[in-house]
C-alpha positions in Angstrom: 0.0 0.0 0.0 1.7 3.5 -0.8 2.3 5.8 1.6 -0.2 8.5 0.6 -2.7 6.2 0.7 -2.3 5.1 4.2 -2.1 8.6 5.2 -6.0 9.4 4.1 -8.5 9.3 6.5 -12.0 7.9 6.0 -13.5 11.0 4.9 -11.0 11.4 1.7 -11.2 7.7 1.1 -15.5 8.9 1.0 -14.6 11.8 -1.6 -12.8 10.0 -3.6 -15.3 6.7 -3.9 -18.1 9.1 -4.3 -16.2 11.0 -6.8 -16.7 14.2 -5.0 -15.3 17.4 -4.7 -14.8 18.2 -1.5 -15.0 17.0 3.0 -17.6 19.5 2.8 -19.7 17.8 0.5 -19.3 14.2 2.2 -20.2 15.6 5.5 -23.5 17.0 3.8 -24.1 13.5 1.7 -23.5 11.5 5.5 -26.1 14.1 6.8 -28.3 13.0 4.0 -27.9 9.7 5.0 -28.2 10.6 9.0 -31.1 12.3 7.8 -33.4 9.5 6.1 -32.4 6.8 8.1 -33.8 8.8 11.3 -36.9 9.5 9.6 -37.6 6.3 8.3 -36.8 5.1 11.6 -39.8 7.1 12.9 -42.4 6.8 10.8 -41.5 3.1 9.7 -43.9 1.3 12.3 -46.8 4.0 11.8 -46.7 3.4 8.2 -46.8 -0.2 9.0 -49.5 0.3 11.3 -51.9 2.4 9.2 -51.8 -0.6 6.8 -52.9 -3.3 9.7 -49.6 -5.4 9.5 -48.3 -6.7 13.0 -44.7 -6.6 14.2 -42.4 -9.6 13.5 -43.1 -12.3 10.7 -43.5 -12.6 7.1 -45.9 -10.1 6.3 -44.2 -7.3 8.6 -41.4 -8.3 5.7 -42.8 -8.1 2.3 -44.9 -4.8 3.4 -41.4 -3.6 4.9 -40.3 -4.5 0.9 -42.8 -3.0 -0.6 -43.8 0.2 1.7 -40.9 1.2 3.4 -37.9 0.5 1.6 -39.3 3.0 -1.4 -40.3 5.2 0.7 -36.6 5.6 2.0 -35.7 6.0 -1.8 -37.5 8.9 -2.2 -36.8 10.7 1.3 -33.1 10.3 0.2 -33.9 12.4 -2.7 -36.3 14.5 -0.6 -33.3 15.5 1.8 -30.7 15.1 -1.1 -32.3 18.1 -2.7 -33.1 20.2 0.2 -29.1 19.6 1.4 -28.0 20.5 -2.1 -27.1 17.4 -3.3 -29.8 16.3 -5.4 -27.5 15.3 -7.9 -25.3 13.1 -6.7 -28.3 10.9 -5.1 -30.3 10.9 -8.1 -26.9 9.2 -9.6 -26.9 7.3 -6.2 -30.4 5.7 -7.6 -30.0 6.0 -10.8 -26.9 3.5 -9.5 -29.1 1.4 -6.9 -32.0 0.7 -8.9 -29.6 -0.6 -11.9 -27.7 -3.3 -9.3 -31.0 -4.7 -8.1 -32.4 -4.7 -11.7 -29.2 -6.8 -12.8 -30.0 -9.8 -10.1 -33.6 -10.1 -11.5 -32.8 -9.3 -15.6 -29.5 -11.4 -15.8 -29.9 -14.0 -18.7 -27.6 -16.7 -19.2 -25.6 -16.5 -22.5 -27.2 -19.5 -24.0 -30.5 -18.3 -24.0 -29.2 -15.1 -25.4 -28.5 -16.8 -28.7 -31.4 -19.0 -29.3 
């Protein structure tokens, strides 16, 4: 490992996976982050709740799945935009929705060519 490398801290190591410009805007995307988590930590059981699903079990799964999950998609680009960064989380989903679209659309190459 070279020496400039092992002198970055997290933060740099951050910018430069994120392919950002500066700490400042890490901070702010971590925020983000901070930020959505928190409020999907509160509302997650009352959402849950309005739609009659009980804690624990299957069901308190898929409607976690269905309901939730989303819903933490779009408060990331909710805070992402009011923080500023609505750009590099609409990339961010652009991103997330494409890896979880590869596990469901991947074909094998044999059936490719018939």
């Amino acid at each position: 490992m070279s020496e400039e490398n092992q002198k970055k801290n997290y933060l740099q190591k951050l910018q430069e996976k994120w392919n950002l410009d500066s700490l400042k805007q890490v901070i702010i995307v971590l925020i983000v982050f901070a930020f959505t988590g928190t409020t999907i930590l509160f509302i997650k059981q009352p959402v849950l709740d309005f739609f009659g699903v009980q804690k624990g079990g299957f069901v308190n799964t898929v409607f976690y799945l269905l309901l939730v999950l989303p819903l933490y998609q779009i408060l990331l680009l909710f805070y992402g935009f009011i923080f500023g960064q609505f750009k590099f989380f609409w990339e961010w989903e652009k991103k997330t929705f494409r890896r979880i679209g590869s596990l469901f659309g991947r074909k094998s190459k044999k059936s490719d060519s018939n």
